[in-house]
C-alpha positions as CSV (number, residue, x, y, z in Angstrom):
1,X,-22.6,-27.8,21.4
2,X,-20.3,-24.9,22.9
3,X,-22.8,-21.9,23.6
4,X,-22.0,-18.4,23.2
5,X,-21.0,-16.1,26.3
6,X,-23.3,-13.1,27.0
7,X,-21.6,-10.0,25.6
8,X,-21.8,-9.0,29.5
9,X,-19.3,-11.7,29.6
10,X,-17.0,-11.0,26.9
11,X,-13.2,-9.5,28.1
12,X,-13.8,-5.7,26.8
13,X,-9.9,-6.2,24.6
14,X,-12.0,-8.7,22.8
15,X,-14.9,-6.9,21.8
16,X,-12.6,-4.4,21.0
17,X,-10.7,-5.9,18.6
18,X,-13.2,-8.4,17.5
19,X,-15.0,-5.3,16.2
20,X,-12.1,-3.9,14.6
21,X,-11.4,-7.1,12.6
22,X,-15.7,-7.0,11.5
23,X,-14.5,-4.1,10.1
24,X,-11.0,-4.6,8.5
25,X,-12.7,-8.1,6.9
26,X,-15.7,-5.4,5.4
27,X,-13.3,-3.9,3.4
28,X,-10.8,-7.0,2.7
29,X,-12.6,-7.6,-0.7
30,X,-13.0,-3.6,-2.0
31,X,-10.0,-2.8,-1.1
32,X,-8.0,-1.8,-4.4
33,X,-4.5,-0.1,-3.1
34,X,-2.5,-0.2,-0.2
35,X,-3.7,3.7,0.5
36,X,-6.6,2.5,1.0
37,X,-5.8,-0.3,3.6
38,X,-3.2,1.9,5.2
39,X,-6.3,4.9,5.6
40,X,-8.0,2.3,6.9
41,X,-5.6,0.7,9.6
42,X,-5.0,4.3,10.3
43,X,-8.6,5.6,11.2
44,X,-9.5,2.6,12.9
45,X,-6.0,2.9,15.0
46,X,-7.1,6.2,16.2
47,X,-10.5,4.8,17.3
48,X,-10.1,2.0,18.8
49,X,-6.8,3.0,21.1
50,X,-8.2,5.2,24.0
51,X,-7.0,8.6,24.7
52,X,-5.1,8.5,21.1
53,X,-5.3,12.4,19.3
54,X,-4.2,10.7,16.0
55,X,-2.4,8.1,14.5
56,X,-0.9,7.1,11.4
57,X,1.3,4.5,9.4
58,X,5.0,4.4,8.9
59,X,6.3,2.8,5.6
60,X,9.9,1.6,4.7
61,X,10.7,1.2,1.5
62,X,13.5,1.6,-1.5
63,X,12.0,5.2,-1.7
64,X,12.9,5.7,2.1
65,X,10.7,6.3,5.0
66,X,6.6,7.4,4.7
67,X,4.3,8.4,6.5
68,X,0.5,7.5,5.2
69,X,-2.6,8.7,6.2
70,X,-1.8,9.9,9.2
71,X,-5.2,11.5,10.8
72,X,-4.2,14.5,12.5
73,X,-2.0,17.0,11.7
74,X,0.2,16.4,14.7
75,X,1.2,13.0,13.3
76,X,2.5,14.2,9.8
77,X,4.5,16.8,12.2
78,X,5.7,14.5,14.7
79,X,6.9,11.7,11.9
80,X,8.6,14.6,9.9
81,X,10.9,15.0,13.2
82,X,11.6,11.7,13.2
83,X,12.7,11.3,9.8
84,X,14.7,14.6,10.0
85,X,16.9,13.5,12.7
86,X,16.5,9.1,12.2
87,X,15.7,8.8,15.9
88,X,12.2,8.3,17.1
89,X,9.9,5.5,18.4
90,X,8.5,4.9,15.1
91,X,12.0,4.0,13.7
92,X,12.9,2.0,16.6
93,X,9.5,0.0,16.6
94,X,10.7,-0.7,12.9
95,X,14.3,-1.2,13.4
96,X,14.3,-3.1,16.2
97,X,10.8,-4.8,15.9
98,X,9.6,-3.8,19.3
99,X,7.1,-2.3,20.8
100,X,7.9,1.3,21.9
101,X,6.2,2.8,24.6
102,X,7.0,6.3,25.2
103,X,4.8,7.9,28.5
104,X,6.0,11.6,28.9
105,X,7.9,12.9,26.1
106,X,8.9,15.8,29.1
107,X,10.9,12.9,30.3
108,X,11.8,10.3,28.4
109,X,15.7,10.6,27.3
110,X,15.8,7.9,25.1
111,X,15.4,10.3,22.1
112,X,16.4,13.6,23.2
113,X,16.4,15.7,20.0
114,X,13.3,14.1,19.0
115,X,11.1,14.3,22.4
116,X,12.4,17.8,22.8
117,X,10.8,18.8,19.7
118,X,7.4,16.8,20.0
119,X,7.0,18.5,23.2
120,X,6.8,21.5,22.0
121,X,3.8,20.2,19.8
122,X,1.6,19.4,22.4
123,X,2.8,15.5,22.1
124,X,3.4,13.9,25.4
125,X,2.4,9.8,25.1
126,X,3.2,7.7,22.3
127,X,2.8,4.1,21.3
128,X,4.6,2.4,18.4
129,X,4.5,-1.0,16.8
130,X,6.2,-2.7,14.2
131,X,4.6,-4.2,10.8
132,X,5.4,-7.1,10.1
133,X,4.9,-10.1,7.5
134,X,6.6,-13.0,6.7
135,X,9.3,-12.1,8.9
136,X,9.8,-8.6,7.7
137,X,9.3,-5.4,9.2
138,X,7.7,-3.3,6.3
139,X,7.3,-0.4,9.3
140,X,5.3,0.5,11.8
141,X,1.7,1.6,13.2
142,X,1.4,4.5,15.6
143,X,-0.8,6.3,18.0
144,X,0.0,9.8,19.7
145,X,-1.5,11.6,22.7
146,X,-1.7,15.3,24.2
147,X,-2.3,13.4,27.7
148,X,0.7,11.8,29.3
149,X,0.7,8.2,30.1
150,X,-2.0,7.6,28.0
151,X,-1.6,4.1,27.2
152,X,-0.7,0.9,29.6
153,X,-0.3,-2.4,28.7
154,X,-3.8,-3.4,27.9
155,X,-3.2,-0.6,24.7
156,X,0.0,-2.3,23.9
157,X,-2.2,-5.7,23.9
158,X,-4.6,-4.5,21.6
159,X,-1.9,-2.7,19.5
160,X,-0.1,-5.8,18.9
161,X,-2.9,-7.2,17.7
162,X,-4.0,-4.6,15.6
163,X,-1.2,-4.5,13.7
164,X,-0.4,-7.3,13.2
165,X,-3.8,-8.1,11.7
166,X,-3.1,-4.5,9.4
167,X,0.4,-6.2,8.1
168,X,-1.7,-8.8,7.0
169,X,-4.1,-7.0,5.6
170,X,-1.8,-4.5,3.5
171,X,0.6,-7.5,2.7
172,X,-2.6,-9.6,0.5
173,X,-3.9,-6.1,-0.9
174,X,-0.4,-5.7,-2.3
175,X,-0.2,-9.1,-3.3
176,X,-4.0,-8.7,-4.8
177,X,-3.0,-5.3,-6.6
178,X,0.0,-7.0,-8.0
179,X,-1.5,-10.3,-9.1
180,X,-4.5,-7.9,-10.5
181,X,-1.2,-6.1,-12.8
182,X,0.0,-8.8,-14.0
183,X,-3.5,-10.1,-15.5
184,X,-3.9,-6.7,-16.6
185,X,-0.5,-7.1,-18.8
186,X,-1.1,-10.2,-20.1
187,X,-4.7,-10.1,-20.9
188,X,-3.2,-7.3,-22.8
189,X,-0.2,-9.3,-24.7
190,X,-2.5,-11.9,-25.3
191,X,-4.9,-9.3,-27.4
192,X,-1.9,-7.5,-28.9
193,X,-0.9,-10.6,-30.2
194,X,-4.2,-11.6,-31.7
195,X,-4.3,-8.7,-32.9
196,X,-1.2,-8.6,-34.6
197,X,-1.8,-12.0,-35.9
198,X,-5.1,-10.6,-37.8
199,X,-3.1,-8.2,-39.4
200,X,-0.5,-9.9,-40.5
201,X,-3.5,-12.0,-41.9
202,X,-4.8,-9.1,-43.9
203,X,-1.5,-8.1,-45.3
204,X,-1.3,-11.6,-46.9
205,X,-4.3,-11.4,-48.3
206,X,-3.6,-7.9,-49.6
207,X,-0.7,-9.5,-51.2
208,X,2.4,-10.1,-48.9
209,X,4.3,-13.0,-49.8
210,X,4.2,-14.4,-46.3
211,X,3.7,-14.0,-42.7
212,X,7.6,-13.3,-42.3
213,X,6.6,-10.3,-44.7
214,X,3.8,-9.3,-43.2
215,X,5.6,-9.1,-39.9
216,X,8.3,-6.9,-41.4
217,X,6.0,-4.7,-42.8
218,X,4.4,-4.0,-39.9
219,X,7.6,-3.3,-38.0
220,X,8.7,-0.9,-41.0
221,X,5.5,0.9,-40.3
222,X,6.0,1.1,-36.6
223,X,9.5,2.3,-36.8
224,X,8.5,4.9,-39.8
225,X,5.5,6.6,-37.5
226,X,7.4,6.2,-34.1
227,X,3.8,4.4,-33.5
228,X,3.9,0.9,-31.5
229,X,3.8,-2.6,-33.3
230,X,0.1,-3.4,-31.9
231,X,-0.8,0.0,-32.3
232,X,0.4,-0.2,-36.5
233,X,-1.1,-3.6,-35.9
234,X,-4.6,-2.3,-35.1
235,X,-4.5,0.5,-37.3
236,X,-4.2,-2.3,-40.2
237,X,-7.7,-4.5,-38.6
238,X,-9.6,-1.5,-38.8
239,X,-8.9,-0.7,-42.0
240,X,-6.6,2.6,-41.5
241,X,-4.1,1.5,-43.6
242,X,-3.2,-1.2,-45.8
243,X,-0.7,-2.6,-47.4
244,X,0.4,-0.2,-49.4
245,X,0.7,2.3,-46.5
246,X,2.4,-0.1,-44.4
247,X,5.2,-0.8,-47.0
248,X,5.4,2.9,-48.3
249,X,8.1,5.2,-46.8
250,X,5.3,8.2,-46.5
């Protein structure tokens, strides 16, 4: 039987991110939207990574770039630039699917029209990553500092980590919100056409020749009223209108 090390024991990157998992895997089953998994990543970005004044998530889509939940209002400024110019280490880190480690924005030239302009803010350290699943870089995590070289390689470590775990993480609460859609829509066509069904049921009973009938009076009655067919369809189960209504031009 393997015994446990004393926490004493434990690397501190470890503990580190073996609490940030605890929590990221508290939330895995509440989670209902990617905004809130990206809040999440976010918040517990800017904890966990020392030294770190905010951080935020970078999201590339077909609507363009994004920048979620950022949690100070330094990020949201320093993304903006970024966007406005397409240069940064954010873009890079998604482009490029590196890591991007920037240490004095006074000095690194890598993105001068960028760096000059976060400077200005306050902004002098910055660590990006990319995000990616199944091969894909769907953007990139970051952290920003007021201190200059604020993060080393044992930050880049954890980072890595992190995010990777957060692509994850956002990729299965997509996946959940979309699987949780599509039940949605077909619980739905199921009961429409139940629904539907009965009525045409009730129309034959009210004297329609047949179910081809039926149908076609229902239709008549949807386009008449600009209403929808399971909406007519309803209308006709409840007893709203009958078959007289459905077949008159009124």
């Amino acid at each position: 039987m393997t015994e446990s090390l004393p926490l004493s024991q434990i690397p501190e990157q470890l503990q580190e991110l073996t609490a940030v998992l605890a929590q990221m895997g508290a939330v895995v089953l509440s989670a209902e939207t990617i905004d809130t998994t990206i809040e999440l990543v976010s918040t517990l970005a800017a904890a966990t990574i020392p030294h770190t004044t905010g951080a935020g998530v970078t999201l590339v889509d077909a609507r363009g770039k994004r920048s979620r939940a950022a949690t100070d209002s330094l990020v949201e400024s320093a993304d903006t630039l970024q966007y406005q110019v397409d240069s940064g280490p954010c873009l890079t880190a998604w482009r490029d699917q590196v890591t991007v480690r920037v240490d004095d924005t006074l000095e690194d030239g890598r993105w001068p029209l960028w760096t000059a302009a976060v400077a200005e803010l306050g902004i002098r350290a910055v660590l990006s990553v990319p995000l990616v699943a199944a091969g894909t870089s769907i953007g990139a995590m970051k952290v920003y500092s007021v201190e200059p070289a604020a993060y080393d390689a044992r930050a880049e470590d954890l980072m890595q980590l992190f995010a990777r775990q957060a692509a994850i993480l956002m990729t299965n609460t997509q996946t959940l919100a979309e699987a949780r859609r599509l039940s949605a829509q077909l619980t739905e066509a199921l009961v429409n056409r139940d629904t539907i069904g009965q009525a045409k049921g009730i129309l034959m009973a009210q004297g329609a020749e047949n179910e081809q009938q039926a149908f076609s009076m229902l239709v008549a009655a949807s386009q008449r009223s600009n209403t929808k067919l399971h909406d007519v369809a309803r209308q006709v189960v409840g007893g709203t209108i009958d078959r007289n209504a459905a077949r008159s031009p009124s």
